[in-house]
N, C-alpha and C positions, 0 to 999 in steps of 0.2 A: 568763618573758616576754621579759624582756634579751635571752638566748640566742638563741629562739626569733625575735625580731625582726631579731638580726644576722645568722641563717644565714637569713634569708629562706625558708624551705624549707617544706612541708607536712611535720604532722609528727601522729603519731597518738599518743596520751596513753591509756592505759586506768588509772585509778582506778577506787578505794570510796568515797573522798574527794570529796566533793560541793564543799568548797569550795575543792579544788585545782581540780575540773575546773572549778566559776565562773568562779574567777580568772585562769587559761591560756588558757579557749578563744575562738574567735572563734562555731564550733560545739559544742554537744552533741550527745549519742546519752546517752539516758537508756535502760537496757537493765533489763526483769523476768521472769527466768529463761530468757534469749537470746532472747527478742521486745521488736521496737524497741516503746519505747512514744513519745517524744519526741524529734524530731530539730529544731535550731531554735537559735538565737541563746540563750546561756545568759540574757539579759532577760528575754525569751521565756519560755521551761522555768519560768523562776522566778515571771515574772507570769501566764500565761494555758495552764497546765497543760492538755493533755490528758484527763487523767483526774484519779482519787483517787491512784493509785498518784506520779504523778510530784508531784502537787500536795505528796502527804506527805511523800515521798523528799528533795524539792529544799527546801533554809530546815530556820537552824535558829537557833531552835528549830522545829519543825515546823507544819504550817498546823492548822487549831483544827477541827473537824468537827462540827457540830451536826443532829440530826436533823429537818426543817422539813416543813412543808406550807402550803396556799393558803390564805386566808382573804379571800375578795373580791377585792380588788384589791393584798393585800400578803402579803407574805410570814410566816408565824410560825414562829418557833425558840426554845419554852421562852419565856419574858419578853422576847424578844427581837423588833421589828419590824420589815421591813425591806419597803419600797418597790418591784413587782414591777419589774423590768429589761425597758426595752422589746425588749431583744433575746435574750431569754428564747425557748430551741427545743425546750423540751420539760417534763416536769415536776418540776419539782425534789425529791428526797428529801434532802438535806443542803445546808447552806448551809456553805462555806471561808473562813475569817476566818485571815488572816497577822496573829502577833504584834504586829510593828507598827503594825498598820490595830485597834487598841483603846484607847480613851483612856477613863484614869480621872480620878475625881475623886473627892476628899474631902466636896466638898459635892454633897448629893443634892437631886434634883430631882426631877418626879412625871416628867419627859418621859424619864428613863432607867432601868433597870432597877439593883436596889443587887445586887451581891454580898458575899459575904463572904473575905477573903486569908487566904491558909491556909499560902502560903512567900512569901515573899523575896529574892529575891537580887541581891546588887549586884553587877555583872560587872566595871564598871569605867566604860565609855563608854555604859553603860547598865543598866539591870535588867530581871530577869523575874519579870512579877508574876503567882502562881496566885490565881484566883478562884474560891471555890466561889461561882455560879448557881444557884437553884430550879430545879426540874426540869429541868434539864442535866447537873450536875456540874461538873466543872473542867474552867476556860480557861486557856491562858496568856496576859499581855500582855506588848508589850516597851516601857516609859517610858524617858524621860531620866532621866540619870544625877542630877539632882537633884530628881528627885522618891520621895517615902520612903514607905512603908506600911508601918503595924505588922499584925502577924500578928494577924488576930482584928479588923481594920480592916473597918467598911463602907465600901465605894465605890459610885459611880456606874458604869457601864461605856456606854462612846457605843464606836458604829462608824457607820461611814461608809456609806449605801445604796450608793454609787459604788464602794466596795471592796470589795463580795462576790465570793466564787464561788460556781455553785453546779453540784450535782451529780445524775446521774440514779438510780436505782435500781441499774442496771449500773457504777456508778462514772464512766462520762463526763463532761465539763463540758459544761454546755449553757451555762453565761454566766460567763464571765471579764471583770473589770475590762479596761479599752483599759491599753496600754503606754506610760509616762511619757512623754508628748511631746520631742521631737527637740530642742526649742528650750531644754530643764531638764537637756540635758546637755550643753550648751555649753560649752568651757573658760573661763573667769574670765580675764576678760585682764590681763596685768601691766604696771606699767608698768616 
């Protein structure tokens, strides 16, 4: 990026490496098998995917896929509820939960779904926690680094209505979370 900033210059990058191209670009081109699938601000690509293809490709650990359908006015995925999105364009066949966007807990409660941990790993500035779900199978989440679960641990599992995505039959997104406001990336000023 140093480099890249001092020659002032356009410069074209072609990676496999997802998180080299995150970190260098100003643009992506997210490419599956030589058709663009996502051209856009690497924010973008990561928060409000196109499709399945880039939604999976881009984050890692990779975005969570669950298989969902209607129920009235809300959403179902396995035990899972979720609040239908008013900007909702079509019908949803799987609901996109990123790592991140999953909070667990130790103490259960009737208002969230309990799973069961099956790995653990401590990465360092963070963990990844697998849950086996009732009728889903396994999720991943990503906690803070000081939060522990033993293998074989019930938890709670919450997500956020505001942080789904979701997907059509053909793989499309028909609703993506909005892009972290302008104002939450602010530099911190020094004194």
């Amino acid at each position: 990026q140093k480099i890249h900033q001092e020659l002032d210059t356009t410069t074209v990058y072609v990676t496999h490496d997802q998180e080299e191209a995150m970190t260098m670009s100003d643009r992506i081109i997210v490419l599956n098998n030589g058709e663009i699938q996502r051209i856009s601000s690497p924010e973008a690509a990561y928060n409000q995917p196109q499709n399945r293809f880039v939604a999976e490709f881009i984050g890692s650990p990779s975005m969570n896929f669950i298989p969902c359908h209607m129920e009235g006015e809300s959403l179902e995925a396995g035990p899972l509820r979720f609040s239908t999105p008013d900007s909702l364009t079509g019908k949803p066949a799987e609901v996109g939960i990123r790592p991140e966007d999953i909070s667990l807990s130790a103490d259960r409660t009737a208002d969230h779904p309990v799973g069961k941990v099956s790995v653990f790993e401590h990465i360092g500035a963070y963990n990844l926690v697998y849950i086996e779900l009732s009728s889903i199978g396994e999720i991943v989440a990503q906690t803070p680094a000081g939060q522990y679960f033993e293998v074989g641990q019930s938890v709670s599992v919450s997500i956020k209505d505001n942080r789904i995505h979701l997907f059509d039959t053909d793989g499309k997104a028909i609703h993506n979370p909005p892009l972290p406001s302008e104002s939450s990336r602010q530099p911190t000023p020094t004194n």
